[in-house]
C-alpha positions in Angstrom: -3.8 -13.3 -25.8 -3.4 -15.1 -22.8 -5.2 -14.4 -19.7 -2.1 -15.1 -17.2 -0.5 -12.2 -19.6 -2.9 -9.5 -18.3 -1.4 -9.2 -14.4 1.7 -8.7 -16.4 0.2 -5.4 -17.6 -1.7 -4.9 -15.1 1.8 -4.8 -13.3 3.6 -3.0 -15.3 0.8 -0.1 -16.0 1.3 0.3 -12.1 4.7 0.4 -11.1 6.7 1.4 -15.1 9.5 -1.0 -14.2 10.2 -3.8 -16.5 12.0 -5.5 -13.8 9.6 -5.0 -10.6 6.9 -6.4 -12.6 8.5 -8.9 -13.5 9.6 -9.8 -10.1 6.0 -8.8 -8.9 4.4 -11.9 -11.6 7.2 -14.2 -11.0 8.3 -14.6 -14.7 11.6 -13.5 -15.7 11.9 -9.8 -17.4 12.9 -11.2 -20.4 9.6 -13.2 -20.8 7.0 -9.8 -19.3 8.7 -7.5 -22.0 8.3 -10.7 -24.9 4.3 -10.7 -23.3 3.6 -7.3 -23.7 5.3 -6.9 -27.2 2.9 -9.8 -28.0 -0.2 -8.3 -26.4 0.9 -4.9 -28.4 1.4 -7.4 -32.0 -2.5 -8.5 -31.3 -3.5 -5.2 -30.8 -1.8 -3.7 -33.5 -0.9 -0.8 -31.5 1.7 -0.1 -28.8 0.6 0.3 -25.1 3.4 2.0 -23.5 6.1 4.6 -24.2 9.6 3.2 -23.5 11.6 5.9 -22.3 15.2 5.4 -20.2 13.1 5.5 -16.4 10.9 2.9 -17.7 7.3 1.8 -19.3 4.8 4.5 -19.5 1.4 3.7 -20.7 0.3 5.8 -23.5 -3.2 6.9 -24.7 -3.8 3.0 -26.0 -2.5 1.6 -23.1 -4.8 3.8 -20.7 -7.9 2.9 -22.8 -7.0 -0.8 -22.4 -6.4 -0.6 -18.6 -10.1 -0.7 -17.2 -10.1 -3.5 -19.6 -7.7 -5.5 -18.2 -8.9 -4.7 -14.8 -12.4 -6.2 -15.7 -10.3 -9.5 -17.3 -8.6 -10.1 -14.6 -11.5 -9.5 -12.4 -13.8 -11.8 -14.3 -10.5 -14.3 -14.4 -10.5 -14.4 -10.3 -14.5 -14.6 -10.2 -14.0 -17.8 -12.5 -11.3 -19.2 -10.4 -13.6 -19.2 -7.2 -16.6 -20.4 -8.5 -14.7 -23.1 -10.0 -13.0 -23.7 -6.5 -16.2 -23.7 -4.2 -13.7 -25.8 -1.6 -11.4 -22.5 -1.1 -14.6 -20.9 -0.1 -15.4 -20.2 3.8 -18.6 -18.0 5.2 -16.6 -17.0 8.2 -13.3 -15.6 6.9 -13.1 -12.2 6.1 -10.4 -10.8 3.6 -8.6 -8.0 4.7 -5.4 -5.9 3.6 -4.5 -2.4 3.8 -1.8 1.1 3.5 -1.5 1.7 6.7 -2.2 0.2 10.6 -5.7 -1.3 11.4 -4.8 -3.5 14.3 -7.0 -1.8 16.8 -9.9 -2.2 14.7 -9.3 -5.7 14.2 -8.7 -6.4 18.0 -11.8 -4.6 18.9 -13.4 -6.8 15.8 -12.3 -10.0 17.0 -13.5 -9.1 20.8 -16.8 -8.4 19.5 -16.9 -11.7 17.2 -14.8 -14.4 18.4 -16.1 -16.4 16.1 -14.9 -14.9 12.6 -11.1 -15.3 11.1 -9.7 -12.5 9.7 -7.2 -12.7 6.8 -5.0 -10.1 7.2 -3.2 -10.2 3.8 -0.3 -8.8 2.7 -0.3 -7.6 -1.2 2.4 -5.4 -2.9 -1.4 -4.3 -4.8 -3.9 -4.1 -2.7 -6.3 -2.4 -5.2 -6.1 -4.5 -7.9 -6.5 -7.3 -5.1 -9.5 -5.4 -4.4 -10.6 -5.1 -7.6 -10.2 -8.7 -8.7 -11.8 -10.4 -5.4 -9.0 -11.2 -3.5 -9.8 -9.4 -0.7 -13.0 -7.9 0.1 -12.3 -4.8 2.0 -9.2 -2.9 1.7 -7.9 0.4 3.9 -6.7 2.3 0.8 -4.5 5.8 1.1 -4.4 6.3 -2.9 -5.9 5.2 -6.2 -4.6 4.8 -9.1 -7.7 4.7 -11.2 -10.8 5.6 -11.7 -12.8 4.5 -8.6 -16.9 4.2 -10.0 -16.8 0.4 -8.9 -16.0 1.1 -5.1 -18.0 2.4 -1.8 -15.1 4.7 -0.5 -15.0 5.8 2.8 -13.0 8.1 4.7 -11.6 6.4 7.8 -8.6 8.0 9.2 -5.7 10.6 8.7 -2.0 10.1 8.7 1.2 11.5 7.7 5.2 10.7 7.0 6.8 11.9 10.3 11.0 11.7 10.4 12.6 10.0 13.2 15.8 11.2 14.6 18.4 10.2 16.8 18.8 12.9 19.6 22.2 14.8 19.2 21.7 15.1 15.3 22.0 18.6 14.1 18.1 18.4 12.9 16.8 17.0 16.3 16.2 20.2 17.8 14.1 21.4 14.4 10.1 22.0 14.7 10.3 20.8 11.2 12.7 19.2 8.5 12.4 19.3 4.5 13.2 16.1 2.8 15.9 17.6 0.9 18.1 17.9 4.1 17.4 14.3 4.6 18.7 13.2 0.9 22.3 12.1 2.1 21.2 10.7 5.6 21.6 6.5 6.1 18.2 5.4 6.7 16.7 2.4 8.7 13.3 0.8 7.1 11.8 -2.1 8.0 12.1 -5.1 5.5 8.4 -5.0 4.8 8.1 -0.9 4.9 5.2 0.8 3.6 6.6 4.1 4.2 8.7 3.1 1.5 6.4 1.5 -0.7 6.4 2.4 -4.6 3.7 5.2 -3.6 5.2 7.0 -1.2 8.8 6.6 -3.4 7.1 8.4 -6.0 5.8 11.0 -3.8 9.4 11.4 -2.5 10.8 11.8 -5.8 8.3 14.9 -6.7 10.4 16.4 -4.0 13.8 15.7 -5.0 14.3 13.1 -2.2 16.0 9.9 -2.9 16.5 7.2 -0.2 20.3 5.9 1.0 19.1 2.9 2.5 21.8 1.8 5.0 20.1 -1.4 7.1 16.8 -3.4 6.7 15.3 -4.9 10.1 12.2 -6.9 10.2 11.0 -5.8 13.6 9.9 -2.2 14.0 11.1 -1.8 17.5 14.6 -2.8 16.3 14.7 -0.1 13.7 14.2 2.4 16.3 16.7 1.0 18.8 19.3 1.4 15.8 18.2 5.0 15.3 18.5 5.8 18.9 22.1 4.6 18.4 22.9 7.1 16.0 23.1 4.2 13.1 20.6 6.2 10.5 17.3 7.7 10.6 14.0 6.0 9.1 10.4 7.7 8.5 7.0 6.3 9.8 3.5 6.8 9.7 2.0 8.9 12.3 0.2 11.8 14.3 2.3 14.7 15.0 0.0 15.7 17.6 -0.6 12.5 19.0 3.0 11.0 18.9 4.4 10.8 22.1 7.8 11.5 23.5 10.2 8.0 22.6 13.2 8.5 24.8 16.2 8.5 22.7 14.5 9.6 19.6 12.8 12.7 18.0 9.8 12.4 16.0 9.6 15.7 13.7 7.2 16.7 10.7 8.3 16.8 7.3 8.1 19.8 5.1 6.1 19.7 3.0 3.8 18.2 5.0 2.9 14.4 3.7 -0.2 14.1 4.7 -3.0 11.7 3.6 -6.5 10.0 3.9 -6.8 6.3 4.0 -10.2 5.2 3.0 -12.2 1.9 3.7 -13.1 0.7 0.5 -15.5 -2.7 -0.6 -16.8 -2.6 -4.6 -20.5 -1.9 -5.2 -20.8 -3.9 -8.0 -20.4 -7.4 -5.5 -22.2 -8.1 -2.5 -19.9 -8.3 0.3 -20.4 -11.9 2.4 -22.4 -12.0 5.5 -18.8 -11.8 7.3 -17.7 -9.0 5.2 -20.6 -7.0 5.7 -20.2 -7.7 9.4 -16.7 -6.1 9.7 -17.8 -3.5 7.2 -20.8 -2.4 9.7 -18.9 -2.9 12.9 -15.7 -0.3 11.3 -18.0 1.9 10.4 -19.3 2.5 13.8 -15.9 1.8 15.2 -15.0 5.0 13.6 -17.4 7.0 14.5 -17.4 6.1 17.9 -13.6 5.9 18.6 -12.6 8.7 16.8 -8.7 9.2 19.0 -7.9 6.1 16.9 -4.4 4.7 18.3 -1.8 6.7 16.4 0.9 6.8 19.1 4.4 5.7 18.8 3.6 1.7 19.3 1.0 1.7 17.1 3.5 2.3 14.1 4.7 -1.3 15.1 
């Protein structure tokens, strides 16, 4: 079996699509579904149930997966230690579900001399997981989560967005269903409509008509303001101010969630690490109206 072969499962456990995994380890889908068939021939058992939505992984496949995780772990570990040059004491690995750029402002006031590396991963906890980053702002697992310190660091939820003058502007509340044969606006890059909240969606019966992809936040707002779609964002409903031209309603049910700072216990975190790790903590606790206003979305 080779190594390289195990992000390939790791990917497909994750998101059940032959073809996002695929696109996800940059080999064609042809050559993931050859590698797992091969990894499955090894094993002498199968890993996933093939079904018409996609890969499942079955009871063999879900008592490989910690498995793999530890592979690939050990694989990055190797890679680094092996790479010593890639290394630096003052950069601090970062990525996260969700909007941390206050804390990192107020971080990089307070130490001027660390770099953050704000990554962007399509998944972060595996990234976690396998060292490439060191803390991640988390708002789901999908395993078992023994090896992490997770802590809870703020609440969110999916708000719509409305043009004013649509017939469910005026609404103290709006159910997904009624929002199943709108146009919607999403940014290119748009967590809101990441593979975990799609799933989420789905449980509901919502499915997504995309109609136009921006890459700047504020332009996918000017668009809905002009009656071009609606889009959904991460927010407060309590704290979200009036936006003139748009209305910012809560879904039903209410998509609420907890995303949690999270560093593994089974690694020391590096001196710069630990730093950021300390100075959120009390960040947290000390700043507790954390910015969840309109702008902050952006």
């Amino acid at each position: 079996m080779e190594t390289k072969n195990i992000q390939e499962f790791l990917a497909l456990a994750k998101l059940g699509s032959s073809y996002s995994a695929a696109e996800k380890t940059f080999v064609s889908q042809s050559s993931l579904v050859r590698h797992i068939q091969s990894m499955e021939e090894e094993f002498g058992v199968p890993l996933f149930d093939r079904t018409r939505r996609g890969f499942t992984l079955n009871a063999n496949g879900k008592l490989f997966l910690p498995y793999a995780e530890k592979i690939a772990m050990l694989q990055a570990q190797c890679y680094r230690e092996l790479h010593p040059e890639e290394k630096s004491p003052d950069v601090i690995r970062v990525a996260a579900e969700g909007k941390i750029i206050e804390l990192i402002i107020d971080f990089k006031k307070e130490y001027p001399d660390y770099v953050i590396n704000y990554q962007k991963s399509d998944d972060i906890e595996t990234e976690l997981r396998t060292g490439g980053v060191e803390v991640a702002f988390l708002s789901t697992m999908t395993s078992s989560h023994e090896d992490l310190i997770s802590i809870p660091f703020y609440k969110e939820e999916v708000l719509a967005v409305l043009y004013e003058g649509h017939p469910l502007a005026e609404r103290e509340s709006v159910h997904l269903e009624e929002l199943k044969n709108e146009n919607f606006v999403s940014l290119c890059d748009d967590v809101v409509f990441d593979e975990t909240f799609l799933e989420r969606y789905r449980k509901v019966g919502f499915t997504r008509k995309l109609s136009v992809s921006v890459p700047v936040g504020t332009d996918m707002i000017r668009m809905v303001k002009e009656g071009l779609g609606i889009t959904l964002i991460h927010g407060d409903a309590e704290t979200v101010p009036v936006y003139p031209g748009v209305k910012i309603i809560p879904l039903e049910p209410r998509m609420q969630y907890e995303v949690r700072m999270c560093y593994r216990n089974d690694v020391p975190l590096s001196k710069a690490a630990g730093t950021f790790v300390n100075f959120a903590k009390h960040w947290r606790t000390h700043f507790k109206e954390i910015n969840l206003s309109f702008d902050a979305v952006f």
